[in-house]
C-alpha positions, 0 to 999 in steps of 0.5 A, spaced: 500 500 500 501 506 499 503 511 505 507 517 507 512 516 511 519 519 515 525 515 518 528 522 521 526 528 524 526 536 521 522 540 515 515 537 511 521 534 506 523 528 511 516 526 508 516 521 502 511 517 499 513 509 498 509 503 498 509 499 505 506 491 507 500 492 507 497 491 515 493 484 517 488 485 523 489 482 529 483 478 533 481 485 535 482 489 530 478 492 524 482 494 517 480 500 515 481 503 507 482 510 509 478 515 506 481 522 509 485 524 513 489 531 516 495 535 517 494 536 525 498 541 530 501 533 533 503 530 527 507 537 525 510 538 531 511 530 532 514 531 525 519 536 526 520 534 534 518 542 536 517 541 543 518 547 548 523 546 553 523 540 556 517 537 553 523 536 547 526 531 552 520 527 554 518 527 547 523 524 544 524 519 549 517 517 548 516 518 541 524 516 538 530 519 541 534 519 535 529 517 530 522 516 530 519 510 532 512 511 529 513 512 521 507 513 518 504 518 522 497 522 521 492 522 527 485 523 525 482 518 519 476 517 516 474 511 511 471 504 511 472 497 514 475 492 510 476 487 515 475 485 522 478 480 526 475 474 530 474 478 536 470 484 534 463 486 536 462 494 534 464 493 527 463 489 521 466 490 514 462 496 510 461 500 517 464 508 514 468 510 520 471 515 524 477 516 530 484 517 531 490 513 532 493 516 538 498 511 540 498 505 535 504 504 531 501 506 525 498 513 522 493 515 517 497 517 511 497 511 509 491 507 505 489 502 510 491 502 517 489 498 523 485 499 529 483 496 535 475 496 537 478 499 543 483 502 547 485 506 552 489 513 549 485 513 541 477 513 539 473 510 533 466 509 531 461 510 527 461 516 522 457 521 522 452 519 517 451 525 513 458 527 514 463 526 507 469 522 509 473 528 509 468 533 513 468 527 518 476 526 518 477 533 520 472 533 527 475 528 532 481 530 535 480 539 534 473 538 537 474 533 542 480 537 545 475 543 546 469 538 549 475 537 554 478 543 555 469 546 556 469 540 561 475 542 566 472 550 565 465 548 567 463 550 561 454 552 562 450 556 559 448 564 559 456 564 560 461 569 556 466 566 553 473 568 550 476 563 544 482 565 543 485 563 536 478 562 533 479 561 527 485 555 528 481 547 529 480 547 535 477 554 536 473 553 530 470 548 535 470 551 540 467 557 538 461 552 536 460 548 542 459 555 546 454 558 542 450 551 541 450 552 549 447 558 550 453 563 550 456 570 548 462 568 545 468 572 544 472 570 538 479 573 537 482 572 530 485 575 524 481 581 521 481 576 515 477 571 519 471 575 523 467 572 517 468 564 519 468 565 525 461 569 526 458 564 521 460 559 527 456 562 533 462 568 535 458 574 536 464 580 538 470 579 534 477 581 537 483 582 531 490 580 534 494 584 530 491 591 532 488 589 540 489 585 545 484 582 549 487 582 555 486 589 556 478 591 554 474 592 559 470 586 557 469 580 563 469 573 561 467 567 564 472 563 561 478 564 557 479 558 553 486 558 549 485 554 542 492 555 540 496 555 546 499 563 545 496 566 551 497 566 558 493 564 565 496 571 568 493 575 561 487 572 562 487 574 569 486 581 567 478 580 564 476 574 568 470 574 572 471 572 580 471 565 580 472 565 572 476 559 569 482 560 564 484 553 560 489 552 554 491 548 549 498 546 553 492 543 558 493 535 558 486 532 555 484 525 554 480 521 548 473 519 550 469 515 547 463 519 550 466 525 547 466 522 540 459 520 540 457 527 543 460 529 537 457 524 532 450 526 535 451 534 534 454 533 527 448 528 525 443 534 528 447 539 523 449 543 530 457 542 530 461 543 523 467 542 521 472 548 517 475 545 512 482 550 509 485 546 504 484 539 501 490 536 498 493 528 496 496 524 499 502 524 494 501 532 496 502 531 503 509 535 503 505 541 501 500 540 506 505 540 511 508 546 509 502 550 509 500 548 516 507 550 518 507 556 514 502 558 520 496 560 515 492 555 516 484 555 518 480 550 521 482 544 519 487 541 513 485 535 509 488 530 506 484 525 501 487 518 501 481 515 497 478 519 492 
């Protein structure tokens, strides 16, 4: 099969397109025929192993000291059970599914990959039925990240709520998950971007380049960092008495629970994924270098099987 894949650290051109063996699944495994994929903040840090301080170190002892342990990389997919091994009961062959391969020895830039019907790090389930393959790839790590980051801010109802960085993945997600619940949501974005994010919910948007949040006299709620650029110190400044700050840089889990959540607003057409760019797998070279070149919006596609 064909996949891209990387045996060094460094810029998108360590990515190169090969042809691998071709995964068998295990007694409770399904094999997946990849559909769709996408270029992450992971898979481009994982990629480049930039990492702040000393996260570098922690990183690269889990992920490959000198080289990287895991060479097909991509952690969001979307696509079709092809097999499944004596042991599984949630799937059978033709299921479209969607999920993540966090952890597992294979990624999704690949055209099959292997996942088991449960594990503890990484989530798959049924798609989105009236989702595409490649809107349906886009959703589960940026919008499960934000479901997670609400729960640790006590995210409810009535509430006023500042995303920062709105217009990136998580933001995107994040902007829709406060505005379904019922709250006033502050986007801050590039001017460039005031449009996408008030067609997602946002009702103020706050330009970046020319305004710092921090210092209006608005009072949030919850400050919610979407790209790991603030701090909790500048969020202080416009945080109500009792108000949370949460961040990206803040460690969340993968839940099945927040995956079927996610699957039942996508179906009532209440959460929807931004998709930027789309390109081939045999592209994937220039996807990374437009994700690196910091321009990206919402979520970057990768077509596997078109």
């Amino acid at each position: 099969m064909k996949a891209a894949v990387y045996n060094q650290y460094g810029p998108p051109e360590v990515l190169r397109m090969t042809e691998v063996v071709k995964p068998t699944p295990k007694t409770n495994e399904i094999l997946v025929r990849i559909h769709a994929a996408t270029v992450t903040s992971g898979d481009v840090r994982l990629r480049s192993s930039d990492f702040p301080g000393i996260f570098w170190l922690i990183a690269r002892l889990i992920f490959g000291l000198f080289r990287p342990k895991k060479q097909i990389l991509g952690h969001e997919l979307a696509g079709v059970v092809e097999a499944v091994g004596d042991d599984v009961t949630k799937f059978k062959v033709g299921d479209e599914v969607f999920g993540t391969t966090t952890m597992l020895k294979g990624g999704s830039y690949a055209e099959y990959a292997c996942l088991p019907q449960e594990w503890k790090m990484g989530v798959i389930g049924h798609k989105p039925a009236n989702l595409s393959f490649e809107e349906a790839a886009a959703l589960p790590i940026g919008a499960m990240t934000a479901m997670a980051l609400f729960e640790k801010a006590k995210l409810d109802s009535n509430q006023n709520v500042l995303v920062y960085g709105a217009s990136g993945s998580v933001g995107t997600y994040a902007t829709q998950l406060a505005f379904e619940k019922g709250n006033t949501v502050s986007a801050v974005c590039s001017g460039k971007n005031a449009d996408i994010v008030r067609s997602l919910g946002a009702k103020h948007v706050i330009d970046y380049t020319t305004t710092n949040y921090f210092e209006g006299n608005e009072q949030y709620d919850i400050v919610f960092d979407a790209v790991g650029k603030s701090s909790k110190s500048q969020a202080k400044k416009v945080l109500k008495k009792g108000g949370m700050f949460v961040s990206v840089n803040m460690m969340t889990d993968e839940k099945d629970l927040h995956l079927q959540e996610i699957k039942a607003l996508a179906e009532q057409d209440r959460l929807k994924a931004f998709i930027d760019k789309r390109y081939s797998l045999d592209q994937i070279v220039e996807a990374h270098k437009y994700v690196d070149s910091g321009r990206k919006r919402g979520n970057v596609v990768i077509e596997v099987m078109s």
